[in-house]
MOPAC internal coordinates of N, CA, C and O (Angstrom, degrees):
PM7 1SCF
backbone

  N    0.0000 0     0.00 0     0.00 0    0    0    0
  C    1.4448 1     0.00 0     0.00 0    1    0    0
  C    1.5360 1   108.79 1     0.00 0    2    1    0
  O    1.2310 1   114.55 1   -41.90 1    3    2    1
  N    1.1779 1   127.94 1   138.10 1    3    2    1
  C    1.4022 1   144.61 1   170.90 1    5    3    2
  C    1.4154 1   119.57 1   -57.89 1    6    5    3
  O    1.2310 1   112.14 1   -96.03 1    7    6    5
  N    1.3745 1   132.44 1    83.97 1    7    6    5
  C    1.0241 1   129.20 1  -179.48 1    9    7    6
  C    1.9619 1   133.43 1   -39.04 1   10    9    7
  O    1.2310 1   112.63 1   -57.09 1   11   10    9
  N    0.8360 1   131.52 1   122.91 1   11   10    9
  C    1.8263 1   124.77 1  -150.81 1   13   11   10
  C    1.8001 1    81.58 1   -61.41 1   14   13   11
  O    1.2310 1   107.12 1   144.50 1   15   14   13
  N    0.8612 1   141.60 1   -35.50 1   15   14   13
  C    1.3656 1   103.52 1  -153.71 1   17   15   14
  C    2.2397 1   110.25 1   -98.91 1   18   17   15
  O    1.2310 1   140.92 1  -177.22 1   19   18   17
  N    1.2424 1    77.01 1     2.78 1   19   18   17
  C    1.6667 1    87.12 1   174.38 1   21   19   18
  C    1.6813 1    82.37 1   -71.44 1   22   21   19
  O    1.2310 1   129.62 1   110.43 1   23   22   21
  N    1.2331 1    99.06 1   -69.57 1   23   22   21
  C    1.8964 1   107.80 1  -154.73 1   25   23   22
  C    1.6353 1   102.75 1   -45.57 1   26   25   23
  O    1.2310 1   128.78 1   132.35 1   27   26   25
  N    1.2452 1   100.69 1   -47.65 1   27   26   25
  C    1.9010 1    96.77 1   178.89 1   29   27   26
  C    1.6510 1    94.79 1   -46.79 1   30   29   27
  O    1.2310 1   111.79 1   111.16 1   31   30   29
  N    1.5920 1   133.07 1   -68.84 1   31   30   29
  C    0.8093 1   127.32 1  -152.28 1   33   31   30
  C    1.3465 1   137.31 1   -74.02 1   34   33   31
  O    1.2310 1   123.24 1  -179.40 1   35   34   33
  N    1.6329 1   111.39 1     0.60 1   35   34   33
  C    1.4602 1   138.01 1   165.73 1   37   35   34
  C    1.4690 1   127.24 1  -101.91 1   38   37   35
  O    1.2310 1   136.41 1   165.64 1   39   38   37
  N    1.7646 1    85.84 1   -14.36 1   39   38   37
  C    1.7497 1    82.99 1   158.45 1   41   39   38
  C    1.3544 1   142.35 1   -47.73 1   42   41   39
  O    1.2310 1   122.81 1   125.82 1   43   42   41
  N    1.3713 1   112.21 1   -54.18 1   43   42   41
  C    1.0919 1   114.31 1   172.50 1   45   43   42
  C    1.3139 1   142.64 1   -62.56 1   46   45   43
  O    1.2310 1   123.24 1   156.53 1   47   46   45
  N    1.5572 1   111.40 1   -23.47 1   47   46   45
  C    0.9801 1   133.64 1   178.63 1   49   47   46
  C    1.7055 1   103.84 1   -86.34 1   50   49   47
  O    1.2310 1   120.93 1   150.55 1   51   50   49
  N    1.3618 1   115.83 1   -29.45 1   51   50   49
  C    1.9783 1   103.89 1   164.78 1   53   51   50
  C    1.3477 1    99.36 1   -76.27 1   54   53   51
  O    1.2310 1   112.42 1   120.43 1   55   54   53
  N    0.9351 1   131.91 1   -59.57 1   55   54   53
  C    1.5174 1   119.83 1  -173.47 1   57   55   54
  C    1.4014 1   115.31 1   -41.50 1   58   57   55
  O    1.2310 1   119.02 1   135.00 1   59   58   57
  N    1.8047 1   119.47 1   -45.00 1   59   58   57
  C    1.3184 1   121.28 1  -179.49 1   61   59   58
  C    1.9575 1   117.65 1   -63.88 1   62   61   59
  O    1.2310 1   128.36 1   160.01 1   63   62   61
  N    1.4359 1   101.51 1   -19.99 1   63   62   61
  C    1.2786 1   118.71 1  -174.79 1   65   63   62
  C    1.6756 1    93.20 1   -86.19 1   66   65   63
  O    1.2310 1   106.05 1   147.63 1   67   66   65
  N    1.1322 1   143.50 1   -32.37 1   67   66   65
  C    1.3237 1   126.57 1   179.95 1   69   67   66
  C    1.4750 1   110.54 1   -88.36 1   70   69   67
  O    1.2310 1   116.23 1  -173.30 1   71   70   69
  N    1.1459 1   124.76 1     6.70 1   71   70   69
  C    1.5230 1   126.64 1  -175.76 1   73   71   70
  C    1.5678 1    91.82 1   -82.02 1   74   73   71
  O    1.2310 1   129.48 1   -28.34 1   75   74   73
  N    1.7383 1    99.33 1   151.66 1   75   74   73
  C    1.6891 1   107.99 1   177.75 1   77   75   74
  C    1.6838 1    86.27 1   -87.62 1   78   77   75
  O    1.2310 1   128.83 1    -9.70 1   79   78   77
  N    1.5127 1   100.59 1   170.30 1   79   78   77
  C    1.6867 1   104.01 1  -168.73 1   81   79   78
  C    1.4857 1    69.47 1  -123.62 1   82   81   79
  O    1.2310 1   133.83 1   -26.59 1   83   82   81
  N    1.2969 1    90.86 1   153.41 1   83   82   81
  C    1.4588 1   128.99 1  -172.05 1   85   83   82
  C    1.8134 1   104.54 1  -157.44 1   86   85   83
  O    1.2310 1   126.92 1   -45.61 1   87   86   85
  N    1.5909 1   104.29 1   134.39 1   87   86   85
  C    1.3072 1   103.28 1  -167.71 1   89   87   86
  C    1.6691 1    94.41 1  -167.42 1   90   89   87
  O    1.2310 1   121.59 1   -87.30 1   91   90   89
  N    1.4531 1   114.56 1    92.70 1   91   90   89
  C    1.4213 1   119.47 1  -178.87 1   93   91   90
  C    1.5345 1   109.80 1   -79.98 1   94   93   91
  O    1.2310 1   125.83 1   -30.91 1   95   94   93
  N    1.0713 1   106.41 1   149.09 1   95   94   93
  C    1.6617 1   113.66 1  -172.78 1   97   95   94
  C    1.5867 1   108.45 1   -57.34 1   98   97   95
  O    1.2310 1   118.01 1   -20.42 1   99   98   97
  N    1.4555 1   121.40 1   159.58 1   99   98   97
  C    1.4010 1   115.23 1  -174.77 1  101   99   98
  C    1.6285 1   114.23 1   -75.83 1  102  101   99
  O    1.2310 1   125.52 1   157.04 1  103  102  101
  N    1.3786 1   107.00 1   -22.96 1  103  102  101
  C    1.4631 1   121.85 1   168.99 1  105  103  102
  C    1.7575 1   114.51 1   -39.88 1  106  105  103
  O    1.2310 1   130.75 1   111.94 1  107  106  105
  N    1.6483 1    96.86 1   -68.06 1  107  106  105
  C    1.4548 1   105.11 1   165.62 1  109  107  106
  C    1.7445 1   120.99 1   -47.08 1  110  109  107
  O    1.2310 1   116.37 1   117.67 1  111  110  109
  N    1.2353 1   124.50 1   -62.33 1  111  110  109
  C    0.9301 1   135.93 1   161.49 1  113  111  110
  C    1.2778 1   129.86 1   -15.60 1  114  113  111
  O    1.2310 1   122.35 1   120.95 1  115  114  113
  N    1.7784 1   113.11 1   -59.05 1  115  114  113
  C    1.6493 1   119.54 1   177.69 1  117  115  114
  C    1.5007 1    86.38 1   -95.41 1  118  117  115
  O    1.2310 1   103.49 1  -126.67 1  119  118  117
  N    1.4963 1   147.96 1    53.33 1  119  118  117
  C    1.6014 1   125.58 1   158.66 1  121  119  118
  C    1.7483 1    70.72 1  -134.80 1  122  121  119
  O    1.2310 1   105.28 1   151.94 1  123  122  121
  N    1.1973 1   144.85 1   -28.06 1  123  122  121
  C    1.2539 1   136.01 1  -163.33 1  125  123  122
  C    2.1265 1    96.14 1  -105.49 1  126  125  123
  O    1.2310 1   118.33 1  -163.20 1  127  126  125
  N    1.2792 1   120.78 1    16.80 1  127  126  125
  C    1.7427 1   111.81 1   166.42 1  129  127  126
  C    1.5815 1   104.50 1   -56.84 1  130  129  127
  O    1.2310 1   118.45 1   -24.67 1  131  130  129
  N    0.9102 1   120.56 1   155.33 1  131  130  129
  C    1.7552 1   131.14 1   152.03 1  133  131  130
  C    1.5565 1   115.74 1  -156.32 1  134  133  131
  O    1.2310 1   133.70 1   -70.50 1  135  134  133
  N    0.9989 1    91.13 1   109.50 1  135  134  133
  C    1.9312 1    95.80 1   176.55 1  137  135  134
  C    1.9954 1   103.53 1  -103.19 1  138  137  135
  O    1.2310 1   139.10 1   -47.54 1  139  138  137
  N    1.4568 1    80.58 1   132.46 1  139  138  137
  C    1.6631 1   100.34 1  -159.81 1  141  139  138
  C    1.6960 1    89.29 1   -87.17 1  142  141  139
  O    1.2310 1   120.49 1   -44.46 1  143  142  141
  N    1.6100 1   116.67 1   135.54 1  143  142  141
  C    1.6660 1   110.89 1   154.60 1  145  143  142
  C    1.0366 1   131.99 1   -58.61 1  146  145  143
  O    1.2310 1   111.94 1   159.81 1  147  146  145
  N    1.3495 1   132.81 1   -20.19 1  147  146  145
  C    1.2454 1   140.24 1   176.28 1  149  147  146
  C    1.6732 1   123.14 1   -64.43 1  150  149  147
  O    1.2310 1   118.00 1   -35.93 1  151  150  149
  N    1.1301 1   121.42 1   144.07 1  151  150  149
  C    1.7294 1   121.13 1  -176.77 1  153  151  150
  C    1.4516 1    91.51 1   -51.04 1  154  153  151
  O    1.2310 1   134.80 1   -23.02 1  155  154  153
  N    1.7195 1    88.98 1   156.98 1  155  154  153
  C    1.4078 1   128.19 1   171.03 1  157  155  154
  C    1.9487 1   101.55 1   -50.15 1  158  157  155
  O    1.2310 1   122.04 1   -55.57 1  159  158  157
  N    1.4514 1   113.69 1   124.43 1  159  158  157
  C    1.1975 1   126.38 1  -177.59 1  161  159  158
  C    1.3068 1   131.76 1  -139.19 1  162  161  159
  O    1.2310 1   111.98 1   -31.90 1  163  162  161
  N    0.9257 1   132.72 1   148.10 1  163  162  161
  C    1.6539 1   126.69 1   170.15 1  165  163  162
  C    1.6430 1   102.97 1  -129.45 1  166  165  163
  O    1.2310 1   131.49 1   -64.87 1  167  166  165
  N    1.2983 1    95.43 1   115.13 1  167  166  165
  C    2.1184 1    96.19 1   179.47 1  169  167  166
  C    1.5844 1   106.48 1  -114.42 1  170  169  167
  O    1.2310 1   125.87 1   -33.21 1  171  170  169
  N    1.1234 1   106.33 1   146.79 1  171  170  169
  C    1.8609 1   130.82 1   172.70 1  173  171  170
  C    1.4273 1   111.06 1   -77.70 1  174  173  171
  O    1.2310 1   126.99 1   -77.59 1  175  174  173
  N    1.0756 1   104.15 1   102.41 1  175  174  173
  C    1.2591 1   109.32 1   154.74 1  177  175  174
  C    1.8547 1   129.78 1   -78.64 1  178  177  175
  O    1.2310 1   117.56 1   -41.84 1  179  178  177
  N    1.0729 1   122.25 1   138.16 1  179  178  177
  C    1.7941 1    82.70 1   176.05 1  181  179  178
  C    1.8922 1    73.18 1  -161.18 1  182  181  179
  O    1.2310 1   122.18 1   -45.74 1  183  182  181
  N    1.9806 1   113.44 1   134.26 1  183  182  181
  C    1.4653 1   118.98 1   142.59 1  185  183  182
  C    1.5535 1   109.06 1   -66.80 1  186  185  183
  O    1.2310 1   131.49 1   -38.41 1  187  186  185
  N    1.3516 1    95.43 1   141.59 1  187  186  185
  C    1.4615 1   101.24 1   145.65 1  189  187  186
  C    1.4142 1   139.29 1  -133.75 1  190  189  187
  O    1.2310 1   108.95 1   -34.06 1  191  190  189
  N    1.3722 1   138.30 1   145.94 1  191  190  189
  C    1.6083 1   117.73 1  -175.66 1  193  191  190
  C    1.7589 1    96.11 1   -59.81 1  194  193  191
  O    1.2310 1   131.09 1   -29.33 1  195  194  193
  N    1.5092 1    96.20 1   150.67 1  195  194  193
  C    1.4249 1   109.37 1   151.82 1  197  195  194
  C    1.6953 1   141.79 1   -61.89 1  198  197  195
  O    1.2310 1   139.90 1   154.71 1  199  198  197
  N    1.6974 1    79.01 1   -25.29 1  199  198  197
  C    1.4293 1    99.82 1  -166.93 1  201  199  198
  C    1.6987 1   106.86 1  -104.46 1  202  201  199
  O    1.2310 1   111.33 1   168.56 1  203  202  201
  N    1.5290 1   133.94 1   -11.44 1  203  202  201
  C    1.4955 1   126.22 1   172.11 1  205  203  202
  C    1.6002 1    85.56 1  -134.18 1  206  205  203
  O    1.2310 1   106.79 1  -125.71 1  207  206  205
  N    0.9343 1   142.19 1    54.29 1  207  206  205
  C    1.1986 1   123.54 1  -159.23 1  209  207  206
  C    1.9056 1   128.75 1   -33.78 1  210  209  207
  O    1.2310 1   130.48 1  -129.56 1  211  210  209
  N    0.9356 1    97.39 1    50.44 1  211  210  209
  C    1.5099 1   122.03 1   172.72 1  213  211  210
  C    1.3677 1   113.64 1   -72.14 1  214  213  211
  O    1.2310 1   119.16 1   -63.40 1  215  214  213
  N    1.3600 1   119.21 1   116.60 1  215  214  213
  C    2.0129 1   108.35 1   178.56 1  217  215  214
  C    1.4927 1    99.39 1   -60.65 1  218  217  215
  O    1.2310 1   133.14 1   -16.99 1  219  218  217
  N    1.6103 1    92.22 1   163.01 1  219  218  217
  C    0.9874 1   130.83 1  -178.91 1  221  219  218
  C    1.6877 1   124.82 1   -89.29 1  222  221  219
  O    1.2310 1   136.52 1   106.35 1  223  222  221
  N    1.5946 1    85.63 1   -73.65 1  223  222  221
  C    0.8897 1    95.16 1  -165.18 1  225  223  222
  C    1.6781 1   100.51 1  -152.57 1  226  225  223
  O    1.2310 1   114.45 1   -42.86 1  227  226  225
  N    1.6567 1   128.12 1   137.14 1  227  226  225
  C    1.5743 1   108.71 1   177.16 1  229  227  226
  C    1.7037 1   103.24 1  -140.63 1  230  229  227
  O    1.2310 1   140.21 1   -16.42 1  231  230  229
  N    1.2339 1    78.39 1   163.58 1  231  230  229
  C    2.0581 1    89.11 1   166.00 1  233  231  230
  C    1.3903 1   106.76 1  -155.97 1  234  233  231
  O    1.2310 1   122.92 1    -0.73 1  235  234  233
  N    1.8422 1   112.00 1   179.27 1  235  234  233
  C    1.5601 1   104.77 1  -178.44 1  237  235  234
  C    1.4910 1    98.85 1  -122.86 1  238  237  235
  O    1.2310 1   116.53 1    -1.61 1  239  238  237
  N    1.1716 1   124.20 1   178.39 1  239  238  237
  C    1.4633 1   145.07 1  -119.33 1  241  239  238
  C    1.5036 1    84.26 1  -162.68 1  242  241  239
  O    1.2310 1   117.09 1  -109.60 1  243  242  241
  N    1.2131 1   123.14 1    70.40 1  243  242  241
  C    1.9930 1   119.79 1  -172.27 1  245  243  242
  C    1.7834 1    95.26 1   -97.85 1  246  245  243
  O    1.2310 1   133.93 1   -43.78 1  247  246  245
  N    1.2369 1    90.68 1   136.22 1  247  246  245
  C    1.8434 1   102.35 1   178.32 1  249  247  246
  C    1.5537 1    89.74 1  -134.15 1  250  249  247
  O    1.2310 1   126.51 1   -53.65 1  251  250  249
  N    1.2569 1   105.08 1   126.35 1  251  250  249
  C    1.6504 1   117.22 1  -171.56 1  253  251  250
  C    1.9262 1    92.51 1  -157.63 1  254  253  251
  O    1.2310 1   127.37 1    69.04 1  255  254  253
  N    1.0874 1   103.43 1  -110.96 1  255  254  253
  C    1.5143 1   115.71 1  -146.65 1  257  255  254
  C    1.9886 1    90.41 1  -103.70 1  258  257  255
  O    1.2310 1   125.92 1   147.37 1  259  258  257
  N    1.3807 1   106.23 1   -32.63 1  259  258  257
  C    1.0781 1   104.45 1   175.58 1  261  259  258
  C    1.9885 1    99.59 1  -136.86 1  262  261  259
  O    1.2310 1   101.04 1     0.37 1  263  262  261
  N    1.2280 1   152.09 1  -179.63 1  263  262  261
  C    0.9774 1   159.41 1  -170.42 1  265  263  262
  C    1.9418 1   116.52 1  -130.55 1  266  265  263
  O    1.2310 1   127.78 1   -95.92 1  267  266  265
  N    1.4516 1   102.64 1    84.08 1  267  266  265
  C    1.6876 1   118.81 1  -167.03 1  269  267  266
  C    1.4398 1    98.80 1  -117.39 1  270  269  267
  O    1.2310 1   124.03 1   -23.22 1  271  270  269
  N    1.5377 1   109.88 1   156.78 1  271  270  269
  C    1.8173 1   140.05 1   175.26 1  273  271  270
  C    1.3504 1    95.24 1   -75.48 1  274  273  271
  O    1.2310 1    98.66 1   -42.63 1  275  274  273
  N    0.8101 1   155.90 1   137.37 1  275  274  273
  C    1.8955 1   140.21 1   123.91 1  277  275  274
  C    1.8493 1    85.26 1   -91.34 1  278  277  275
  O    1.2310 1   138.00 1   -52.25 1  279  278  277
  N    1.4539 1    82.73 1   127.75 1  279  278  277
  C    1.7954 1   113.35 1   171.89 1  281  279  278
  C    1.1909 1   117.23 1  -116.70 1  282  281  279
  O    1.2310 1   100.82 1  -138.52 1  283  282  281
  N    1.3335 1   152.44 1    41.48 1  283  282  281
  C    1.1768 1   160.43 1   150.91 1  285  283  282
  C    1.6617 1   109.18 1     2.04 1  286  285  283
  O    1.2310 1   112.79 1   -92.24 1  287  286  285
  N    1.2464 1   131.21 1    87.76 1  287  286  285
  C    1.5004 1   139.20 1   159.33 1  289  287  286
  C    1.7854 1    89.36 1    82.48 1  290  289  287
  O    1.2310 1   120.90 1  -152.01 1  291  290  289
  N    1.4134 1   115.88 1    27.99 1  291  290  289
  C    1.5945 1    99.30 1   163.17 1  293  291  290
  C    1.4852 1   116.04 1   -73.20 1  294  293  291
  O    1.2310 1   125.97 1   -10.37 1  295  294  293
  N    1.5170 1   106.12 1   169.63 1  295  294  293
  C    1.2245 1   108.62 1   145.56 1  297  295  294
  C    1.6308 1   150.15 1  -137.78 1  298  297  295
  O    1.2310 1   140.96 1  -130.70 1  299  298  297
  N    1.7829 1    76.94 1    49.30 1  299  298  297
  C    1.9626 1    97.45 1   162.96 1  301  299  298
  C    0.8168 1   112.43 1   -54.57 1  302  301  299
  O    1.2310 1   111.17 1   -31.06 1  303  302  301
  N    1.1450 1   134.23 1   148.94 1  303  302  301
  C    1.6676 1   145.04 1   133.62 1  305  303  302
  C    1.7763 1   120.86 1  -158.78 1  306  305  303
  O    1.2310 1   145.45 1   -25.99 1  307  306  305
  N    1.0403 1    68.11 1   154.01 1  307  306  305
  C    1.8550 1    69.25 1  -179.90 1  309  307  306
  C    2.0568 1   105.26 1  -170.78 1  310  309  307
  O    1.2310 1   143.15 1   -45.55 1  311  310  309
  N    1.3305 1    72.64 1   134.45 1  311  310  309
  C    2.2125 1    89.25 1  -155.57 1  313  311  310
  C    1.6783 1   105.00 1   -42.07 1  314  313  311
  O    1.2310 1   124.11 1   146.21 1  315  314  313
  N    1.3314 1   109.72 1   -33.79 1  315  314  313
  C    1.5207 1   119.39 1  -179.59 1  317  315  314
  C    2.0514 1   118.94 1   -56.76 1  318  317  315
  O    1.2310 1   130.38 1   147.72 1  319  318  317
  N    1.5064 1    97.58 1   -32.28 1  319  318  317
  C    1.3672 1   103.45 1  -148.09 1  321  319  318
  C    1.9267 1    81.99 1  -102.00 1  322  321  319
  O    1.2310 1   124.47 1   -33.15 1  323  322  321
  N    1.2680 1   109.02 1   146.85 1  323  322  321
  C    1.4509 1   143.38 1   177.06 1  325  323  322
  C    1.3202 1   112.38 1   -61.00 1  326  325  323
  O    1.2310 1   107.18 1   -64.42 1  327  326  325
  N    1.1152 1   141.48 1   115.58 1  327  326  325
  C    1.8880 1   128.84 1  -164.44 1  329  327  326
  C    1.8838 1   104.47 1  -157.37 1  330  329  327
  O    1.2310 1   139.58 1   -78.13 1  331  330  329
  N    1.2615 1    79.63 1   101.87 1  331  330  329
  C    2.2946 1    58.20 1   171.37 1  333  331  330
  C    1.8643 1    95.46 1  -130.18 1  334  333  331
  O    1.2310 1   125.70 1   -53.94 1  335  334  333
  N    1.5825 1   106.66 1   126.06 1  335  334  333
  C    1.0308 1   126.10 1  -158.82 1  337  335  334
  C    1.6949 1   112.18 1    40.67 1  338  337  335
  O    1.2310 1   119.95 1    64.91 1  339  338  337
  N    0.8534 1   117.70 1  -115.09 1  339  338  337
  C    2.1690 1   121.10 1  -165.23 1  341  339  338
  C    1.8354 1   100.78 1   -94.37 1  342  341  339
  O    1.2310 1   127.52 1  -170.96 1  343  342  341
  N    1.8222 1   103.14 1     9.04 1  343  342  341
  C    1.2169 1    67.69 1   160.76 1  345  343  342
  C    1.5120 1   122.46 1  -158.92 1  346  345  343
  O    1.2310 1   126.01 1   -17.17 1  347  346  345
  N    1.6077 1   106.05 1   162.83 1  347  346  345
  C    1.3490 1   104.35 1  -157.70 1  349  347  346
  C    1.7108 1   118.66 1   -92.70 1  350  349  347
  O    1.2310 1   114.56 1   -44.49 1  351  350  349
  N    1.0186 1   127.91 1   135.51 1  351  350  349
  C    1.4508 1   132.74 1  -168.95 1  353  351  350
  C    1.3443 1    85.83 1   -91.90 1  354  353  351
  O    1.2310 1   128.86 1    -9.88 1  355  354  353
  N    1.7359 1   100.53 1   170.12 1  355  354  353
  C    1.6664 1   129.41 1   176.41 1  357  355  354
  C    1.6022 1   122.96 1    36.62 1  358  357  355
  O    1.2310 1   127.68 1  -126.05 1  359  358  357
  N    1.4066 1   102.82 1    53.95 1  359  358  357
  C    1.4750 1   104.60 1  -174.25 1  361  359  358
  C    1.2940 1   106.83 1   -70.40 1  362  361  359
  O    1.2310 1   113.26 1   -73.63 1  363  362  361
  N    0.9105 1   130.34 1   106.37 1  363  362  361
  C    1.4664 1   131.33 1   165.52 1  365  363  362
  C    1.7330 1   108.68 1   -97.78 1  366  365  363
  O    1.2310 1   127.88 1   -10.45 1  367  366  365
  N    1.6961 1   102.44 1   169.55 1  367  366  365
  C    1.5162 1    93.42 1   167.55 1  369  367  366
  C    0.8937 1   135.80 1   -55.55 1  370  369  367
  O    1.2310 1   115.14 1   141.02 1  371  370  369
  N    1.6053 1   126.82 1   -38.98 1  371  370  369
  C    0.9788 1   106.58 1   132.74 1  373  371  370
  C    1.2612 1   157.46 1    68.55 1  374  373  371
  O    1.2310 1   137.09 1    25.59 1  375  374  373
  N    1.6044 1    84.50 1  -154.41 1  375  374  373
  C    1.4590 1   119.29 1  -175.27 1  377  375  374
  C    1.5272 1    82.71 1   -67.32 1  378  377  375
  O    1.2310 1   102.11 1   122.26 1  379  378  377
  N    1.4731 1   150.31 1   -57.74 1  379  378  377
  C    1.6427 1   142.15 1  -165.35 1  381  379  378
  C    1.2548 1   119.28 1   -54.11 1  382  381  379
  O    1.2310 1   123.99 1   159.37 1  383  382  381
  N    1.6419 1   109.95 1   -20.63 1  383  382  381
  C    0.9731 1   123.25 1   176.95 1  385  383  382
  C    1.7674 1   138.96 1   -90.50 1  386  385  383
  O    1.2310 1   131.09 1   158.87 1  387  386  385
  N    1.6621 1    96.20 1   -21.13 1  387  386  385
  C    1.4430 1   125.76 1   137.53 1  389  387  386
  C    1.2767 1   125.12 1   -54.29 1  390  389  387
  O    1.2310 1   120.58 1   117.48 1  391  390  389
  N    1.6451 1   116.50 1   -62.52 1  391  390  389
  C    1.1663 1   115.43 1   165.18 1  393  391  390
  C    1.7971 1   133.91 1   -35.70 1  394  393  391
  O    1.2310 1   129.38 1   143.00 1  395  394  393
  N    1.3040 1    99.53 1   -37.00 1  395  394  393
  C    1.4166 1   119.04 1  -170.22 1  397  395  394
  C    1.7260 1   102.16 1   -72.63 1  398  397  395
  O    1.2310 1   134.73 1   137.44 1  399  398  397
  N    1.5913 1    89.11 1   -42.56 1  399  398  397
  C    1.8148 1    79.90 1  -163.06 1  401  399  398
  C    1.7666 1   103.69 1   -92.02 1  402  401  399
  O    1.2310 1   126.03 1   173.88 1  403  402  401
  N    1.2162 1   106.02 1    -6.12 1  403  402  401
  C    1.7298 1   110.84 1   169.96 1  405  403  402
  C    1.5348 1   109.34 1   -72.16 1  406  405  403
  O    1.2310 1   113.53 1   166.18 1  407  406  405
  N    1.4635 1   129.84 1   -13.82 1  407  406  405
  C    1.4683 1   141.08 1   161.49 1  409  407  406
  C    1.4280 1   114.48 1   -96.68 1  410  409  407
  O    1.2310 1   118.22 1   147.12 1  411  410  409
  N    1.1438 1   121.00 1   -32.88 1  411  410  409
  C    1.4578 1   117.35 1  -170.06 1  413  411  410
  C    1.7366 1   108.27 1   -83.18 1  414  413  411
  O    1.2310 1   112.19 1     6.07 1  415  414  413
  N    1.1400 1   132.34 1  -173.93 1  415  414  413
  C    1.6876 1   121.67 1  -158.62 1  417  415  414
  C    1.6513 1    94.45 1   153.88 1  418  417  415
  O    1.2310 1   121.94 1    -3.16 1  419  418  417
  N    1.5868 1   113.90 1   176.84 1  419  418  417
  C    1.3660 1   126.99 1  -177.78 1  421  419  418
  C    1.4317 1   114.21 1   -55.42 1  422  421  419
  O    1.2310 1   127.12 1   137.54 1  423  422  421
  N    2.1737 1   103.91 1   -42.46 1  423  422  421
  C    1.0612 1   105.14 1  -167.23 1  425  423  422
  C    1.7780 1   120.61 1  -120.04 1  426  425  423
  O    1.2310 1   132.57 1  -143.76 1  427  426  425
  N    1.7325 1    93.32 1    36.24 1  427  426  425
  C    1.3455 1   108.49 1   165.58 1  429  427  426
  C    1.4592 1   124.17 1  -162.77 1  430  429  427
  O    1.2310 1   126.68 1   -37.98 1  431  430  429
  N    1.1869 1   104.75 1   142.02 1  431  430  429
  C    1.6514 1    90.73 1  -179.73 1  433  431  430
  C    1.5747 1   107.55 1  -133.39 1  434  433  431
  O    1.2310 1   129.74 1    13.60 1  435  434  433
  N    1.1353 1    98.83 1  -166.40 1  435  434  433
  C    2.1011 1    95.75 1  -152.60 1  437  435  434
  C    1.3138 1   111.35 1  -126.32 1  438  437  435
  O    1.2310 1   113.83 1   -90.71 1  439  438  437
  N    1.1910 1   129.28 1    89.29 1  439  438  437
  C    1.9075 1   126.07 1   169.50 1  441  439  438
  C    1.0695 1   106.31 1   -88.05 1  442  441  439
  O    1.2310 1   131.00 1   -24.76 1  443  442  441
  N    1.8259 1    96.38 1   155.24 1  443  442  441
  C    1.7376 1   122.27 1  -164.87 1  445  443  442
  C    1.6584 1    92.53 1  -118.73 1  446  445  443
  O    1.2310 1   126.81 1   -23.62 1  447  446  445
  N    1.1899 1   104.51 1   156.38 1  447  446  445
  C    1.5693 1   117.42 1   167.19 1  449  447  446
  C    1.2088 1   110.85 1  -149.14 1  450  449  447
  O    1.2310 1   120.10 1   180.00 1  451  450  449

């Protein structure tokens, strides 16, 4: 039998093994930088159904040195925007604001924290 704390501790790493790899060139990367004026931040993203209001689905909104998505098992994309594995370069308003409505729909909508 599999002891619980092996399994806690290989979780992440199967889950990380089923992620598609994604890895945009560095070119893309420094034409997609954006450093936000606002203080150093970390924001909540989270879908939720309308109907159990149970999340969905979340990521964070990190404003540090430069201003990036971490998307953990999303599935944004779009050929234009900067991404290497879960995460997204040059968040601008934007682009956060794309993001938002590429999750949001009849039967979900999107809170920030």
């Amino acid at each position: 039998m599999i002891s619980r704390r092996y399994l806690i501790g290989a979780l992440p790493l199967l889950i990380a093994a089923c992620a598609e790899k994604v890895w945009a060139p560095d070119e893309l990367i420094a034409a997609n930088t954006y450093v936000h004026d606002g203080p150093a931040r970390i924001s909540l993203i989270t879908m939720k159904s309308v109907d159990s209001n149970d999340g969905a689905h979340s990521a964070l909104i990190i404003n540090a040195s430069q201003r990036v998505i971490w998307d953990p098992a999303g599935t944004f994309s779009n050929a234009a925007v900067a991404e290497r594995n879960d995460v997204i370069f040059g968040a601008t308003a934007r682009l956060v604001a794309y993001y938002i409505s590429y999750h949001s729909r009849i039967t979900y909508y999107t809170t920030t924290l």
